[in-house]
N, C-alpha and C positions, 0 to 999 in steps of 0.2 A: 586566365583569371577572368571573373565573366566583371561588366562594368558595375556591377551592383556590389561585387564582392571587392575589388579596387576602390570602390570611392569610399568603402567604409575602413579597408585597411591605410587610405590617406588621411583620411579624418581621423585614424588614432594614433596614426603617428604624431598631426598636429598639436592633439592634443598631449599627448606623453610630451615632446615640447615642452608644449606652455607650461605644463606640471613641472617641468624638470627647471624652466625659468625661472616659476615663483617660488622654488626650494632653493634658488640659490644657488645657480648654475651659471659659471660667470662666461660670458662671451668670447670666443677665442679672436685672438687679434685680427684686425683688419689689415688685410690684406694691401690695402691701400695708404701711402704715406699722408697723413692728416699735419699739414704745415701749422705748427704754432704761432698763436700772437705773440707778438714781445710782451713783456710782465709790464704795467700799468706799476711805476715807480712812486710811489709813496712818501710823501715828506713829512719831516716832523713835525710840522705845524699842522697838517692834517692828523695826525695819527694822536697829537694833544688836543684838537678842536674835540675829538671822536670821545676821548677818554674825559674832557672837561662835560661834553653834553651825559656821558654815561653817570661820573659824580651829579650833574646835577639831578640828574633822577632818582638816584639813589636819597641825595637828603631833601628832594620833594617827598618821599615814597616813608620813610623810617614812621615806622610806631612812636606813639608817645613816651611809651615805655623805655624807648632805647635799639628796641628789637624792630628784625623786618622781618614781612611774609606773615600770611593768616589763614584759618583754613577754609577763606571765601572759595568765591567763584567755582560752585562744586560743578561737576558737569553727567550726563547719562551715565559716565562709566568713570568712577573714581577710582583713585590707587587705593587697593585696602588699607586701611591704616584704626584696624580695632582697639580698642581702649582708646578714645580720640584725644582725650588729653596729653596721655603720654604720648602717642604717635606726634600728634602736629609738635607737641614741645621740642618731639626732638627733630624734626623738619625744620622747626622755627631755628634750632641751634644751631642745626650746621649752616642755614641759610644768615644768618647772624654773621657766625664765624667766618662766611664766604665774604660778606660786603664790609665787614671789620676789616681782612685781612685789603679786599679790593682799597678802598679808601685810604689804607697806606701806605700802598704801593703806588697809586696815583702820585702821590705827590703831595697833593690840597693840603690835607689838615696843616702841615707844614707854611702856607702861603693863603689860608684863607679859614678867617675865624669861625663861618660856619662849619666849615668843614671839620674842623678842630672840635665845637662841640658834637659834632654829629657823632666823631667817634670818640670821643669822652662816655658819651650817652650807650653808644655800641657798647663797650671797653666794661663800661658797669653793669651793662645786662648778663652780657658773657659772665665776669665774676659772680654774679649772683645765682643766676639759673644755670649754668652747664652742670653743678655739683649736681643736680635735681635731676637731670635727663637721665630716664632708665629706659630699659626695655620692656618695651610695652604693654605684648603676653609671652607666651611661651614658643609662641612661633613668630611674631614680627621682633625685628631688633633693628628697626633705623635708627638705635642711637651713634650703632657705632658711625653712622659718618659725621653724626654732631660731634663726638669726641676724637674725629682724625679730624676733620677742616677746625674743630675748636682748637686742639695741639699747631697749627700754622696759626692761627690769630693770636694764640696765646706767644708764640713764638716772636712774630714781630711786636707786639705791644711791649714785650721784652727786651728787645731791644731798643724801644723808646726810652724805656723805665731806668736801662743799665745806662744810654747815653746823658739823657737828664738826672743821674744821680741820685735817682728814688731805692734807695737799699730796702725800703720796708716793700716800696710795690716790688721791688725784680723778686723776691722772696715771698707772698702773696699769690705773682705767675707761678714760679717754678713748681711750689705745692699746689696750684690747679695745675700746670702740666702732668704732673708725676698723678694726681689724682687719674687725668684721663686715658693716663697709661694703664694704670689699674683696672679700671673698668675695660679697655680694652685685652687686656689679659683675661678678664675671670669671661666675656665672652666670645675668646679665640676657640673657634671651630676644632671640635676633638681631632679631624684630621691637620690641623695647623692651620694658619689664616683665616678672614671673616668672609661672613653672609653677613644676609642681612634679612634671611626668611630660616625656619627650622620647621620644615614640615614634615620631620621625619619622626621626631619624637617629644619635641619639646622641651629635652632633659634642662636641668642646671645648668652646665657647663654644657652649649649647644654641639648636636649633631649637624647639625648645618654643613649643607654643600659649600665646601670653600669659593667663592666668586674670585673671579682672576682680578678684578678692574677693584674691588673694594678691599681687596689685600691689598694690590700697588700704592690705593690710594692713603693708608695705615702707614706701610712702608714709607711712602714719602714724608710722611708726616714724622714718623720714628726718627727718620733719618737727618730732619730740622730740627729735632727738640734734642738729639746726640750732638747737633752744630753747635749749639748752646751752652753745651756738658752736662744734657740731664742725662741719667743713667737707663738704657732701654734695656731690658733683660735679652743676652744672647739666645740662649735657647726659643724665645717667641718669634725672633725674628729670623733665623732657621727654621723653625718651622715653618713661618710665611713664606720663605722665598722658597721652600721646598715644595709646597703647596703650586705656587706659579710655575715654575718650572715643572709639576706636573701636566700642566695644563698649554705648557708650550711648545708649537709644531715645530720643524724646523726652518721654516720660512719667519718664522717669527711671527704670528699672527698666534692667539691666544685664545680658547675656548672660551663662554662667556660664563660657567662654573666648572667644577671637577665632575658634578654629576653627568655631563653631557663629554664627559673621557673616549666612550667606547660609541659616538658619532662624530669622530672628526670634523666628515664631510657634509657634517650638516648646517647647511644657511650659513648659519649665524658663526659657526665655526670656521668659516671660510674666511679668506683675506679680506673681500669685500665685507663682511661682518664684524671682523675686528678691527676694521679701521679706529672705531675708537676708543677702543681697548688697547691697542700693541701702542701707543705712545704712553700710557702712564704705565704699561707694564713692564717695558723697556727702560724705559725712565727709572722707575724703581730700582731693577735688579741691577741698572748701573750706579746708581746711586751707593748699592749696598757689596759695590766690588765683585759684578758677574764681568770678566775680561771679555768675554763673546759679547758684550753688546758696545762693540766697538764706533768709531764715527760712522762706517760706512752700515751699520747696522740701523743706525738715528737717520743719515741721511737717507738712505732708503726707504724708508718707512716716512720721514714728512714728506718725500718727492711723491711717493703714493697716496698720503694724503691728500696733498695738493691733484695730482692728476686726475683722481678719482673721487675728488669731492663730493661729488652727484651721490655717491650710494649713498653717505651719510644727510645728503640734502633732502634728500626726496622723504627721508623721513619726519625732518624737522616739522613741527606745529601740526603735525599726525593727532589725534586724538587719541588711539588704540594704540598700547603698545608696542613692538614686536608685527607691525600690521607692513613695514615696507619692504623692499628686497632686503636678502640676507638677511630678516628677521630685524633688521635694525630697527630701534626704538629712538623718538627725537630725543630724548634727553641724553644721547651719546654725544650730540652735536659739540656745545660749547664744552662740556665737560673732558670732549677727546682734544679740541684745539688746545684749551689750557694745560694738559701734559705734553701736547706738540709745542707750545713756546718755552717748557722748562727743558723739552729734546732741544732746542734751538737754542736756549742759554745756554747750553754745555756742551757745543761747539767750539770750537776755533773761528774766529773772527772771519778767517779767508773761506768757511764750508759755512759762515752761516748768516751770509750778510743777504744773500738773495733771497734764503730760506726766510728769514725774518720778513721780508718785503711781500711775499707769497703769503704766507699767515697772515699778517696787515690786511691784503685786500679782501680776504676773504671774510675778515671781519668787518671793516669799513663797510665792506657791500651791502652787510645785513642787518644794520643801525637802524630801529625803528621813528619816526615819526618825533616821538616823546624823546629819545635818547637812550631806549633803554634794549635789550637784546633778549628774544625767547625763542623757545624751540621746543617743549612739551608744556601745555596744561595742564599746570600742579598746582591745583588749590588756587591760593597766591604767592605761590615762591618762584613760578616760572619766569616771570619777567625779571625778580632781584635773584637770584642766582645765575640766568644767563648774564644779565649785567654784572655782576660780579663777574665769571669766567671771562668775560670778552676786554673788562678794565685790565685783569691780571693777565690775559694774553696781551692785551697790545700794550700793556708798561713793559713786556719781553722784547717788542718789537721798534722802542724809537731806535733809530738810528745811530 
């Protein structure tokens, strides 16, 4: 081989490499044993300093109206969201129902009168506008995640409402429950489960690629409004979990729609890409009685978490979607830790006291400045929904 025709057959090997790196090619183990630090121990009075600074941002940050998040802070490359009214309202909803639900889980409103009205003020936005959130146009539909995180807020306010003895409010929630159930039925994906784009046809009753992470996230939500005894129709929620389970390898890592079926091994479809998708998808199907998603199946998956942090870091406060390895986009960040603390509540005490202490630091670490926690540039809902997720993981994680 003459030296001209070598140095160009090493330069393409190099570069097939790199290509084959930035698709998503994950590293084979090192050869060499890498000695652990000990886990950095966590105490409760840290992990409530963390969640007391998180509440106060939150009721610095709340609208007048009652509501968080706006559709400020736009930047070169926004998330499409055509018809803007409806789009942001239903951003504004789930983003609502996320720091509704956050605030009391905390604690506060219980032990401190602001707090209390901040979510009084939450509490009456929800009732008023979640009736109103539709879907958009014919092909965006972000309401459905305002009517799954609204079905969780509505949930606990319900339980406020039944313990304080308000028969006209628990009766008030239940028909906004059962209403968001509705709306999530008429737009269940004709193959079963949600999207949350229909770019296929636009019909009525969406063609939409079932998404793995926005069904789990429905599921979860189906499955707290069933704890309460609202009534979910069987057949929608076999079709969702038939939906996930299409989309799941046998490693347990989960495509990030059904569209993307017939590329397994692509990026995003790999373990390092579903890092933040296999803990609410997981979560879900055990939720709704899959036996395969046993302890050792949870524990596995948040020790991967934890170990492999990095893939999911490196994307966080990204601008561009889809722009870091294994395609990961930052808003997988808080939103995969918060279905890794509901894997971690539904442990056994003795498989989940380290786990919980592990989730802890990794949010602790990333507590901004103000108190508040983000990981994609959205409009203005990135700061109050990662806040949110980071208050509802670490109320998983006192001690």
């Amino acid at each position: 081989m003459s030296p001209h025709l070598y140095r160009f057959t090493y330069t393409c090997l190099i570069a097939a490499l790199c290509v084959a790196t930035a698709y998503g090619k994950e590293a084979s183990p090192a050869k060499t044993k890498i000695e652990k630090k000990p886990p950095i121990i966590h105490s409760a009075t840290e992990i409530e300093d963390s969640i007391d600074r998180g509440v106060a941002f939150l009721l610095e940050d709340q609208n007048k109206n009652g509501s968080w998040g706006s559709p400020h802070n736009t930047k070169g490359l926004n998330i499409y969201a055509p018809n803007p009214i409806a789009s942001h309202k239903a951003y504004r909803g789930a983003v609502t129902a996320m720091c509704v639900t956050a605030l009391i889980e905390s604690g506060h409103p219980d032990k401190s009168p602001e707090a209390l009205k901040a979510l009084q003020r939450g509490e009456n936005w929800l009732m008023e506008e979640l009736p109103k959130v539709r879907r958009a146009t014919a092909d965006v539909m972000y309401n459905v995640w305002a009517h799954g995180y609204g079905i969780q807020a509505l949930v606990r306010l319900h339980q406020r409402a039944k313990a304080a003895a308000d028969t006209d409010k628990v009766k008030n929630i239940e028909a906004l429950i059962r209403d968001q159930i509705d709306r999530l039925q008429r737009y269940e994906s004709v193959d079963g489960g949600w999207g949350y784009y229909d770019f296929r046809a636009g019909t009525k009753r969406p063609a939409s690629s079932s998404i793995s992470f926005t069904t789990a996230t429905v599921l979860v939500a189906f499955h707290e409004a069933r704890q309460i005894g609202i009534d979910v129709p069987d057949k929608v929620v076999k079709r969702a979990i038939a939906s996930i389970e299409r989309q799941r390898k046998s490693d347990n890592s989960y495509m990030y729609g059904e569209y993307l079926k017939m590329r397994p091994l692509y990026g995003i479809n790999r373990p390092g890409g579903s890092l933040g998708r296999s803990q609410a998808c997981n979560i879900a199907l055990r939720y709704w009685g899959d036996k395969t998603i046993d302890d050792e199946v949870l524990v596995t998956w948040l020790e991967r978490l934890r170990d492999r942090n990095g893939w999911l870091s490196i994307g966080r406060k990204r601008p561009i979607p889809h722009e870091s390895w294994f395609k990961v986009a930052g808003y997988f960040f808080y939103y995969g830790h918060y279905y890794a603390s509901l894997c971690v509540e539904d442990l056994p005490a003795e498989k989940s006291t380290g786990l919980k202490n592990d989730l802890a630091h990794i949010i602790l670490s990333l507590q901004e400045k103000d108190g508040d926690w983000w990981d994609f540039p959205l409009y203005n809902y990135h700061r109050q929904y990662g806040t949110a997720f980071s208050i509802m993981t670490l109320s998983r994680c006192r001690p």
